[in-house]
N, C-alpha and C positions, 0 to 999 in steps of 0.2 A: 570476373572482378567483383561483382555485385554477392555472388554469394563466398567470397572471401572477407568480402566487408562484413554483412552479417553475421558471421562467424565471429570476427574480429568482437562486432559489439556483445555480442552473446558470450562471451572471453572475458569483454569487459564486465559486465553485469554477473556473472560469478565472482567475479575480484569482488564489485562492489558488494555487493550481496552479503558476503561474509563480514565486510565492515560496518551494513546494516546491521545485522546482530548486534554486531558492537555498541553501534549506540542506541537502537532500540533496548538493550538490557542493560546498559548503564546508566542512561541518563535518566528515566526516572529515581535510579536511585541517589541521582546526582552525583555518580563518579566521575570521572576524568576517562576520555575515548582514548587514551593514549596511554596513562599509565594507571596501574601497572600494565604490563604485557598480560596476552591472552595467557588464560590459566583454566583449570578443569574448575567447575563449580563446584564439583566433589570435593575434592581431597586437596586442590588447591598448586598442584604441582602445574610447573610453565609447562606450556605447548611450544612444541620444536617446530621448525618450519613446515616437517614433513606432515605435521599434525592440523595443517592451515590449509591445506590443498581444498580447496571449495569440492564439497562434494563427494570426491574420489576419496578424503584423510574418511571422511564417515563410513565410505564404504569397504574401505580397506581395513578399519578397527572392529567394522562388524555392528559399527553404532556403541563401542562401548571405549570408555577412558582405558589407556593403555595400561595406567597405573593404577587405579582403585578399581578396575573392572565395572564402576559405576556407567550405567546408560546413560548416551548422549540424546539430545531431545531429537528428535525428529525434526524439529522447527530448525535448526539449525542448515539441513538441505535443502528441506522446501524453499523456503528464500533463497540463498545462493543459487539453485535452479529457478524458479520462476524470476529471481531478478534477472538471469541471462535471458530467458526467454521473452521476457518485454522491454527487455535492450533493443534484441533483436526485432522484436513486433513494431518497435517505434521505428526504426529506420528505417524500416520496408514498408512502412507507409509514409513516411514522411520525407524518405530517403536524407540526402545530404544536405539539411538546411538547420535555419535557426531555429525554426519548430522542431526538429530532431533534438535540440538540444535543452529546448525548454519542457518536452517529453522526458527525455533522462531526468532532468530534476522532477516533475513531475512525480515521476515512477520511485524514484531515490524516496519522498516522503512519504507515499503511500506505504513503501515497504518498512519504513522504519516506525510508522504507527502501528501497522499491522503485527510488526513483533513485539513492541511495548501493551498494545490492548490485549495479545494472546497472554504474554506471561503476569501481565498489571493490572490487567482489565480498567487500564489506565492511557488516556491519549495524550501525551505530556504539552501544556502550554510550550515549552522549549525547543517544540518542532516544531507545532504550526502556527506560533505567531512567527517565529522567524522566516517560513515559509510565504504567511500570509503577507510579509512587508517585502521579500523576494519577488513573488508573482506579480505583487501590485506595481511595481516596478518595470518588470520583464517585459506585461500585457499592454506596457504601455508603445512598448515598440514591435510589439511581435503579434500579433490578432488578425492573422489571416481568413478569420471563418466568420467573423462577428467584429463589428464595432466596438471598441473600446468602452464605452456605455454601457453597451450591455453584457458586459464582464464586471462591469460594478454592479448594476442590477442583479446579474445572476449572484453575488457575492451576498447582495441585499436578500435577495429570495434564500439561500440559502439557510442563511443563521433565521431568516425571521420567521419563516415553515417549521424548523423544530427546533424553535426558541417558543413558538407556539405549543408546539406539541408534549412541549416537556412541563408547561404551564395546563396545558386540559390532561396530560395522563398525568400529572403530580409527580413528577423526577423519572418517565417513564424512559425519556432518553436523555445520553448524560450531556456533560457541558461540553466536554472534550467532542464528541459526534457532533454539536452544535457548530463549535469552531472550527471540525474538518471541514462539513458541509458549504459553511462558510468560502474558504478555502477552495475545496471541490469548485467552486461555483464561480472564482472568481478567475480559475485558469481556466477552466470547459466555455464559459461562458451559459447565455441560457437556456438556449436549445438543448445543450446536451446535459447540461445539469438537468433538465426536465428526466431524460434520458438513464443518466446515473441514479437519479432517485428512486427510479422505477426497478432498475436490474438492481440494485441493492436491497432492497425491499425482499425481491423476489430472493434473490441468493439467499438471504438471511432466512425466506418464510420457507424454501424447500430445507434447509439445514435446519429448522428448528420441529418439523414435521418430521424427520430421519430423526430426529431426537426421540424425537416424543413416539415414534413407531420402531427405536430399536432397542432404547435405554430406559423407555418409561417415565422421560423427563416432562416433569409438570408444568403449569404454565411460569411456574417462579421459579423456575431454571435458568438462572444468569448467566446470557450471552454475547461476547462482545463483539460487536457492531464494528468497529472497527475495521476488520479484513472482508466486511462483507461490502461495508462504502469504498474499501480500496478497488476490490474485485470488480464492482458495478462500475467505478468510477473510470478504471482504463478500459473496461470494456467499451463504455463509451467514450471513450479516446480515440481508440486505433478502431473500433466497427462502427461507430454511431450512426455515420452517414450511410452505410450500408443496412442497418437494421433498421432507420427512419426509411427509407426507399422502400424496404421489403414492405415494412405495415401500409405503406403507402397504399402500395400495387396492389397487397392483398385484404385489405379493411375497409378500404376510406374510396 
């Protein structure tokens, strides 16, 4: 039963996945998540149902529109899979409760900045302030790891570490990462935003090294930050308390 349910949400999170895109690539442009119906970016022609199958429509076209032979982006799978796969990571840690389900939203915003900073390099107020008055809400009844407090602190520490930082680098990180971190900070709470700070940091300084040692990317090579705070941030979601044990055991 237990890994039928997983399935189940891992089913789920490709579904959702795919409607990530959706509003990751619409709403900064301030379109409408509903109309028109999905269409090729190309050449503009509608997608049939068979064309929506998360995942399997990409790999069954070959990665390309059926009708203009224009390439589909790649970002289009990745999400649709990685959103089933932290459907699934959240249950199986959290199993059946109301944490499982403040995780799914959770994961639902991460993924849907992560496709607007990939194609915008833009983190849209119209996610995470709606998100931000969501969680502050949510946290108020659901905070099994942390006091209620310090989910506002961690919220406080968040914005004010690189609200700082973007005042001593001079717009070195943007506004949009300010208000995720924010964010970030007020659903993890503080412990693990500690946590998230640090794996994001990291994700972002190996990916910008692989830059700089495959592509010859200089240091004002603009990167967006965005999928690297999402990355860090459910990392320290579903492992934190397992990755703060280890350093434990083995540092301290």
């Amino acid at each position: 039963m237990e890994q039928l349910l997983t399935l189940i949400f891992f089913l789920f999170g490709l579904i959702f996945g795919s409607f990530f895109n959706v509003v990751g690539l619409r709403v900064p442009e301030g379109e409408s998540i509903v109309l028109p119906p999905s269409r090729c970016r190309s050449c503009g022609a509608r997608l049939r149902p068979a064309d929506l199958i998360p995942v399997l429509s990409y790999l069954f076209s070959k990665g390309a529109c059926r009708h203009c032979h224009a390439k589909i982006s790649p970002l289009y799978p990745a999400v649709e899979g990685l959103t089933g796969l932290a459907f699934a990571l959240v249950y199986q840690v959290y199993g059946w409760s109301g944490e499982t389900a403040a995780g799914l939203l959770f994961v639902s915003v991460l993924a849907i900045i992560s496709v607007s900073d990939l194609a915008y390099r833009l983190i849209p107020d119209k996610i995470t302030l709606p998100a931000w008055g969501l969680f502050l809400l949510l946290r108020w009844w659901i905070h099994p790891a942390e006091p209620y407090g310090l989910h506002l602190l961690a919220m406080a520490v968040g914005f004010g570490v690189f609200f700082l930082l973007t005042v001593l680098s001079r717009g070195g990180v943007g506004g949009g990462d300010i208000k995720l971190f924010a964010v970030v900070g007020l659903f993890l709470g503080l412990r693990l935003l500690v946590l998230a700070i640090f794996l994001s940091a990291l994700l972002g300084t190996i990916y910008g090294i692989g830059l700089i040692l495959l592509r010859g990317a200089g240091r004002k090579t603009q990167v967006p930050f965005g999928p690297f705070i999402a990355a860090g941030s459910f990392l320290a979601y579903v492992a934190g308390d397992g990755l703060i044990r280890w350093y434990v055991e083995w540092f301290l």
